[in-house]
C-alpha atoms as one frame of an Amber mdcrd trajectory, in Angstrom:
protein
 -81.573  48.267  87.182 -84.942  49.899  88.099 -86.874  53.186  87.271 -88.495
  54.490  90.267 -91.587  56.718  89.758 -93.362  59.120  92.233 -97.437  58.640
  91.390-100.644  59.859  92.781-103.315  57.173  92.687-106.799  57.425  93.893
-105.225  60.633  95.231-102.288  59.288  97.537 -98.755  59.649  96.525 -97.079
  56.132  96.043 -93.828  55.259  94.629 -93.710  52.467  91.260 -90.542  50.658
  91.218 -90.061  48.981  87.465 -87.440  46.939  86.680 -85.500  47.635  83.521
 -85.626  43.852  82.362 -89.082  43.663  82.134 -89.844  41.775  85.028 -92.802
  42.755  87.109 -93.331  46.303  88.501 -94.936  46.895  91.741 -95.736  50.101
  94.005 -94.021  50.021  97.392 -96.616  48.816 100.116 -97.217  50.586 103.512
 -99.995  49.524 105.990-101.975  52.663 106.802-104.649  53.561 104.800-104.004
  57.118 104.096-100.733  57.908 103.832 -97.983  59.947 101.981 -94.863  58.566
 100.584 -91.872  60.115  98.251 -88.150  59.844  96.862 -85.121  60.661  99.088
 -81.924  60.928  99.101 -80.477  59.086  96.395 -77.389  59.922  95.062 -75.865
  56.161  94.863 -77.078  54.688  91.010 -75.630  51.194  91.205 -77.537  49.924
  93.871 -81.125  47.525  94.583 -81.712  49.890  97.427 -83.991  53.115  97.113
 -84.674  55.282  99.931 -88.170  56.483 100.498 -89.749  58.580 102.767 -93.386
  58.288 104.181 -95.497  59.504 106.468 -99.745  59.039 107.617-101.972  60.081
 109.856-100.823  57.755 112.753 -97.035  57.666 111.545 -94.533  60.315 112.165
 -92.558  61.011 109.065 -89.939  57.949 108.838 -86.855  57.361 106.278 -86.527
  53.547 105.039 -84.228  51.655 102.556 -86.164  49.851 100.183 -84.410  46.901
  98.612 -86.073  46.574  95.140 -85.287  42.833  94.643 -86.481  41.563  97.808
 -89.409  43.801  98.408 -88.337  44.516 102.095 -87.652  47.866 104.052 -85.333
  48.584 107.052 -86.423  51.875 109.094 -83.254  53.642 109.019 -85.210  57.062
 111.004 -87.953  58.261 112.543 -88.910  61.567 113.798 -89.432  61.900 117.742
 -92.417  62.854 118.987 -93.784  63.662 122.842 -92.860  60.862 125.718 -95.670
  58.132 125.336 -96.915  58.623 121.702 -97.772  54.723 120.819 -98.765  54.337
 116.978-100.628  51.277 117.576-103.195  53.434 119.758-104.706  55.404 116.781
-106.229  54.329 114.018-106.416  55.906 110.071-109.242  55.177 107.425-110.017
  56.601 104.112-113.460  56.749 102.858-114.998  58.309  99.666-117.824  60.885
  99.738-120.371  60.873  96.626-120.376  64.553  96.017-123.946  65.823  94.646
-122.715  65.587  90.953-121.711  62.235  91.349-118.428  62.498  91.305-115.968
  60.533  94.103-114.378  62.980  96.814-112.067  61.046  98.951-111.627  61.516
 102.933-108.467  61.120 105.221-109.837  60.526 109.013-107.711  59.346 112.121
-108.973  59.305 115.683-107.793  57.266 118.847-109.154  54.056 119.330-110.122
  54.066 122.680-112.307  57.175 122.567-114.084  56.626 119.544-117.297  55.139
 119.108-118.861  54.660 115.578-122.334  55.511 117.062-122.459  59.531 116.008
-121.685  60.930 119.742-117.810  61.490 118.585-116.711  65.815 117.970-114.861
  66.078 114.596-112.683  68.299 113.178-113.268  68.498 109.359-109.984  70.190
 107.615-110.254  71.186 103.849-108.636  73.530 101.450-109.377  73.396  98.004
-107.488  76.159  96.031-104.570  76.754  93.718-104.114  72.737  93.270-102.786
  72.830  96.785-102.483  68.955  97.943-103.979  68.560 101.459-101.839  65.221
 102.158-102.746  62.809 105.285 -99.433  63.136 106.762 -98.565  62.866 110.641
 -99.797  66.524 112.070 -98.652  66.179 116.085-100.286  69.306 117.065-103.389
  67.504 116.068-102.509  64.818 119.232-104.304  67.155 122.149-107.669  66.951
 120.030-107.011  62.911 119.235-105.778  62.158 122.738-109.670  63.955 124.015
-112.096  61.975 122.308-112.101  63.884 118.887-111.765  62.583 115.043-109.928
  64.890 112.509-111.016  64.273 108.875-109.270  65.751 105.775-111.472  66.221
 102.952-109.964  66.263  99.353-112.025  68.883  97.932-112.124  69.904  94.232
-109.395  72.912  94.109-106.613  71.174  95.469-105.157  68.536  93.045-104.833
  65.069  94.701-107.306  63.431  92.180-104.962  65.469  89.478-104.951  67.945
  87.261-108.906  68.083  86.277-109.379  67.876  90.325-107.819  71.537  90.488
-109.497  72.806  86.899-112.977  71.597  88.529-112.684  73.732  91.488-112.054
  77.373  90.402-113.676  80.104  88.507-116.846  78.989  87.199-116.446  75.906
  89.268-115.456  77.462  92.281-118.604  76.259  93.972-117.571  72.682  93.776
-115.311  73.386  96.314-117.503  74.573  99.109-119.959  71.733  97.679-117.776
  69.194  98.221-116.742  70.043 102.061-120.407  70.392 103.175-121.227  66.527
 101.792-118.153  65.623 102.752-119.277  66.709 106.411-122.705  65.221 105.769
-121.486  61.776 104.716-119.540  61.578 108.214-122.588  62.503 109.928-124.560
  60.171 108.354-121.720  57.082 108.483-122.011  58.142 112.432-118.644  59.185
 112.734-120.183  62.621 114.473-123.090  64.275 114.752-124.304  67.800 113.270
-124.005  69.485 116.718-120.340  68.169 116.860-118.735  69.059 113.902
């Protein structure tokens, strides 16, 4: 009774659910502010219940049903990381960088809450790829836990190249445009200095 569409919007991946009777559509709602989330498994048609799978920057990848009628999802599994590793002690924000063109560049950032201070003392590790219309998703990286867990913010810039923002996103980031690319990752890094998230000696 539904069509269920993987998007990108504002450069995150986020699932549309649409009911065939014309009733109101909606996209499935997560809490974390950067995030990725797709279509599993689904082999059963006559059913209210998708499965989804999703994944941020504070959330190890997870498998839920989604009932489409109701709006609600059960956790059916989530992957297992180290002894200790509390969600709830990390925090994820997204924040958009005006590149020097004008044009929006969106940023994926998670640190741990009780080592960061918003005052521009804080090391950061800014991550960016920008080529072939590779997606740099903000999905749960544990390897990045020994940097969070010691005082350090990792950011994910969504440089032109890759092609979270679309199509255009990856066209406006190679050949002649190339330089967009390494444009974008140095305001991108400037912007986070300047919103005191680090400091030019600590990035």
């Amino acid at each position: 009774n539904h069509l269920v569409l993987e998007e990108r919007v504002d450069g995150l991946s986020k699932i549309r659910v649409m009911p065939w009777d014309g009733s109101e559509e909606h996209y499935i709602q997560f809490d974390d502010a950067a995030y990725v989330s797709y279509l599993s498994t689904n082999k059963e048609f006559d059913t209210e219940v998708v499965r989804v799978g999703y994944s941020s920057m504070v959330t190890p990848n997870s498998v839920y049903d989604y009932n489409m009628n109701e709006k609600s999802k059960e956790l059916l599994k989530q992957q297992k990381i180290m002894t200790g590793y509390n969600a709830d002690e990390y925090h994820s924000e997204r924040i958009w960088t005006e590149a020097r063109d004008g044009v929006k560049v969106p940023v994926s950032l998670v640190y741990k809450k009780d080592q960061f201070k918003q005052n521009g003392t804080s090391p950061l590790l800014l991550y960016g790829y920008g080529s072939y219309g590779a997606s740099m998703d903000p999905y749960f990286r544990s390897t990045m836990l020994s940097l969070l867990n010691r005082g350090f913010v990792f950011a994910i810039a969504h440089i032109r190249g890759g092609q979270e923002m679309g199509r255009q996103w990856y066209e406006d980031g190679k050949l002649l445009n190339k330089k967009n690319t390494f444009t974008d990752f140095i305001d991108c890094g400037e912007q986070l200095v300047a919103e005191k998230y680090s400091a030019p000696d600590e990035l």
